[in-house]
C-alpha positions in Angstrom: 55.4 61.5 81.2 56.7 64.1 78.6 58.0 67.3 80.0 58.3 70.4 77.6 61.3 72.9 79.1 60.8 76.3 77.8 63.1 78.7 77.8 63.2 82.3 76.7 66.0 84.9 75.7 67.9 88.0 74.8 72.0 87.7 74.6 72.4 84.3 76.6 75.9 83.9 75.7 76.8 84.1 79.4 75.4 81.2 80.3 73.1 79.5 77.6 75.1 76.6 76.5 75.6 75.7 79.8 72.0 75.6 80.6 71.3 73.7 77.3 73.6 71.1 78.3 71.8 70.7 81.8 68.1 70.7 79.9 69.1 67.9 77.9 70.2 66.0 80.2 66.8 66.5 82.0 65.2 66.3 78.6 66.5 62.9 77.8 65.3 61.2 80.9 61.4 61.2 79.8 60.9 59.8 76.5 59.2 62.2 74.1 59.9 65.4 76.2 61.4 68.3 74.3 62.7 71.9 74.6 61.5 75.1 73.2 63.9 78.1 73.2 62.5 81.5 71.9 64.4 84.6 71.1 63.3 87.9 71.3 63.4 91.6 73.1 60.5 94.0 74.7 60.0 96.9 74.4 61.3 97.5 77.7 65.1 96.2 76.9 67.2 99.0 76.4 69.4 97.6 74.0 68.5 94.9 71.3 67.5 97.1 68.7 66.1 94.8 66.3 64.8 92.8 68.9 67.6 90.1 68.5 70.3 89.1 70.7 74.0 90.6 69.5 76.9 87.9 71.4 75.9 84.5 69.2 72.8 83.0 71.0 72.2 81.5 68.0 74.9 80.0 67.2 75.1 78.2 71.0 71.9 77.2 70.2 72.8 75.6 66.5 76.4 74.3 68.4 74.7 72.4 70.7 74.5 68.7 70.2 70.9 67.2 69.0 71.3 63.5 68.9 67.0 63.0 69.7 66.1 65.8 67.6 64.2 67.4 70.9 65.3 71.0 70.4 62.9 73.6 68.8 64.3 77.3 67.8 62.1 80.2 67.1 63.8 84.2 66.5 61.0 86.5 66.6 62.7 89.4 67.6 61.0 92.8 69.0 57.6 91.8 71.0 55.1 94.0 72.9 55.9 92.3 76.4 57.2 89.2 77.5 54.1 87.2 77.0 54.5 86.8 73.6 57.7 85.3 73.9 56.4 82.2 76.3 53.0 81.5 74.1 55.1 81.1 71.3 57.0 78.9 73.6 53.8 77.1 75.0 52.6 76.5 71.1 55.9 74.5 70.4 55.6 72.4 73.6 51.6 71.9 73.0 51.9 68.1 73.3 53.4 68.0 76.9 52.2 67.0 80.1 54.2 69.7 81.7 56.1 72.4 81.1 58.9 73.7 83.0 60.2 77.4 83.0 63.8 77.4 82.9 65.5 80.0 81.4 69.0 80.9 80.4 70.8 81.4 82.8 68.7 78.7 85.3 70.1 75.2 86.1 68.6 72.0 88.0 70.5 69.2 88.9 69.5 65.5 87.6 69.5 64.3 90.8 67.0 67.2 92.0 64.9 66.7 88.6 64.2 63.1 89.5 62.4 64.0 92.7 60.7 66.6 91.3 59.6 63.8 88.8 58.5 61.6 90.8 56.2 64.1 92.6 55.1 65.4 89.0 53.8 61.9 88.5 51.6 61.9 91.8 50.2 65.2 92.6 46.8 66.2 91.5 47.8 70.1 91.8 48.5 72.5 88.7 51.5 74.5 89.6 55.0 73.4 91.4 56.8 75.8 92.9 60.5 75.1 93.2 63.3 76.6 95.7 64.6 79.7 94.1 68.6 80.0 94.3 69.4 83.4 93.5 73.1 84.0 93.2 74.7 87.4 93.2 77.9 89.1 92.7 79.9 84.9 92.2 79.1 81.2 92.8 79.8 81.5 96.4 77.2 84.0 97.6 73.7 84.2 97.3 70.2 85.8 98.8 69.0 84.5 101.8 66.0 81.7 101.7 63.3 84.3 103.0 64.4 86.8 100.1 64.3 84.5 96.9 62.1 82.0 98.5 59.9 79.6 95.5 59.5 80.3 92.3 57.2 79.4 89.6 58.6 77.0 87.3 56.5 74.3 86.7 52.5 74.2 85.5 51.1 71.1 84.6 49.6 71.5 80.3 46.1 72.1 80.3 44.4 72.9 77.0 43.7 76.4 78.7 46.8 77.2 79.8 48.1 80.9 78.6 50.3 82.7 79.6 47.9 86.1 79.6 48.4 88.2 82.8 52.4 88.1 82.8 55.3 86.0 81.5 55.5 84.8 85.3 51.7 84.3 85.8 49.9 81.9 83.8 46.4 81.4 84.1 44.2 79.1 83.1 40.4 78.6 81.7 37.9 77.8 84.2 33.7 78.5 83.6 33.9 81.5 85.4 36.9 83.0 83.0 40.5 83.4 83.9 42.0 83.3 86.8 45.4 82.1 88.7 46.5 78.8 88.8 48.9 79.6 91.5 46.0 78.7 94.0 46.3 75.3 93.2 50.3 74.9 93.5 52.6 73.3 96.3 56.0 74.0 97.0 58.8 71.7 96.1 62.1 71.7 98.1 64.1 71.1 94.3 66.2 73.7 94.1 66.9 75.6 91.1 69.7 77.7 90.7 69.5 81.3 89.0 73.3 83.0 88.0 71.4 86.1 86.4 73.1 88.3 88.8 76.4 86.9 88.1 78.1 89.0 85.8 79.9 91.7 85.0 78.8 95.1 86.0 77.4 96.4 82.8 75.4 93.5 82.4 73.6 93.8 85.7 72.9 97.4 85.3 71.4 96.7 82.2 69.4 93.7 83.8 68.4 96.5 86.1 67.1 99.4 83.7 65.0 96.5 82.2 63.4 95.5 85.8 62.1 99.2 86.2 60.4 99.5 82.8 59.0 95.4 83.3 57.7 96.7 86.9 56.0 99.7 85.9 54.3 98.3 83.3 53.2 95.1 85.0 51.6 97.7 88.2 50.3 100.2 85.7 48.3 97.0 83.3 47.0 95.5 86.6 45.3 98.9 87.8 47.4 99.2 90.7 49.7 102.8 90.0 50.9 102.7 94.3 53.3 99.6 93.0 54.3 101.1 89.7 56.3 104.2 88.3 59.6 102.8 90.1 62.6 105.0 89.3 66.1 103.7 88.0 67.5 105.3 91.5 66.1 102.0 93.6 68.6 99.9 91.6 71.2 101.6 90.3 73.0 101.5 93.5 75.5 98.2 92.8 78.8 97.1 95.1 81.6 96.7 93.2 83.3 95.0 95.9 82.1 92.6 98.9 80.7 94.6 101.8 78.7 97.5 100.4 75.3 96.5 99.9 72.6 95.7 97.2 69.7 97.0 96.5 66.7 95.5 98.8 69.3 93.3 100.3 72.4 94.4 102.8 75.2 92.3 102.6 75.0 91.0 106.3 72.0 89.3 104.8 74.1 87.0 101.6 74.9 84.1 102.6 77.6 82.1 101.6 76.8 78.8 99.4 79.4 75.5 98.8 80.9 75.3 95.2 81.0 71.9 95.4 76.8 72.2 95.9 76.2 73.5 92.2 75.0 71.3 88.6 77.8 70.0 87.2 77.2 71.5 83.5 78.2 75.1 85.2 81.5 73.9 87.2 83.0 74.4 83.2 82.2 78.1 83.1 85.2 79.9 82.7 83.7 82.2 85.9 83.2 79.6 88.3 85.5 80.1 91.4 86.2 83.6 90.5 85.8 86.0 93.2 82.7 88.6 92.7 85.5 91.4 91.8 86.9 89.8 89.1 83.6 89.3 87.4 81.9 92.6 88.1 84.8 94.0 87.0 84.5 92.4 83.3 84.4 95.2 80.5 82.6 92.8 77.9 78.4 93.9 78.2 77.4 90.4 76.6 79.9 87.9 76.6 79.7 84.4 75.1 80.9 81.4 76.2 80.1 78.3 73.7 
């Protein structure tokens, strides 16, 4: 069974190298899998001017060790929407029996990817959802279950398979046209576990400026305006020290996770164990950790 991981991005310095490590070690268990990693910006990222990332993603990408050859690079640069960055993504991993979504700043642990293996090999459904870890503020706190919930990160390679509605929602072919795959997925308790919102301050806002201008496009290109034209004031309320609340979630709601329950690649980075202070309070936008 070969498994393609694609991953997309835009200034991973933060944690790329850690989530390269962790993709080749998933990589490596299934002869003939590979991973794709494309760069590029939107034209909803408010920085990124030329559409490439500015804190030395490439050069974690050229540092990182390639003993099986498995790792394929593309820059494109500035890109209408997301989508083009993960069919570019989906052409280099053509060949695969299934391809996993796993970006920067995502980890799973071996452990975890052997079950999810194992279930790969015997289900007849298109889509695996996996258990979405969404950590915020430090390694020690995260959303609840029912706020993160599953997320799709795993779609089995048919011929058909595009990613044409959003970088998040694949379809593929069928005789009556396009249409979800989602419909045919199951839920997987493998966890994977998301640090985008662990960082320093300025790199969250910006995360932030780019979810408004991703969200009201995505609502205004599906014909449904009541979901779209979201202003910057729903998220640009952000604690800058435990107890004040975040945006969609109050901070009764985090809950407290184990640092000892985390893949072992991101126990190196020079932020793990450090309160949530310490990191939001980081003056470097993009920093870069190789």
């Amino acid at each position: 069974m070969r498994i393609g991981i694609m991953t997309i991005v835009l200034n991973g310095g933060d944690y790329l190298a850690f989530c390269l490590r962790n993709s080749y070690a998933l990589a490596r268990q299934h002869e003939g899998s590979r991973i794709a990693i494309v760069e590029g910006a939107d034209t909803f990222s408010p920085t990124a001017k030329n559409g490439l990332s500015a804190d030395g993603t490439r050069d974690i990408v050229f540092s990182t060790p390639d003993p099986k050859g498995i790792i394929s690079y593309e820059r494109l640069g500035k890109v209408p929407d997301k989508r083009r960055l993960r069919n570019v993504a989906l052409e280099m991993l053509r060949d695969m029996d299934w391809i996993i979504i796993k970006d920067h700043d995502e980890l799973i642990k071996p452990e975890d990817f052997d079950k999810l293996a194992v279930l790969l090999s015997r289900t007849d459904r298109n889509v695996i959802n996996l258990k979405h870890l969404l950590f915020w503020g430090d390694f020690g706190h995260r959303y609840p279950d029912d706020k993160s919930g599953h997320m799709l990160r795993v779609i089995r390679n048919l011929p058909t398979l595009n990613f044409d509605i959003w970088h998040t929602y694949p379809s593929i072919g069928t005789e009556d046209g396009l249409r979800r795959i989602d419909g045919g997925s199951v839920d997987s308790e493998v966890p994977v576990y998301h640090y985008g919102y662990v960082g320093p301050r300025g790199r969250i806002s910006e995360k932030r400026v780019h979810r408004v201008g991703q969200d009201n496009w995505y609502w205004n290109y599906q014909k449904k305006p009541e979901k779209a034209n979201k202003s910057l004031s729903e998220y640009d309320q952000f604690p800058l020290v435990k107890g004040e609340n975040i945006p969609g979630v109050p901070w009764n709601e985090i809950v407290e996770h184990p640092l000892e329950d985390h893949p072992s690649e991101i126990k190196c980075h020079p932020w793990f164990g450090k309160d949530m202070d310490e990191i939001w309070g980081i003056e470097e936008l993009h920093p870069t950790f190789v």
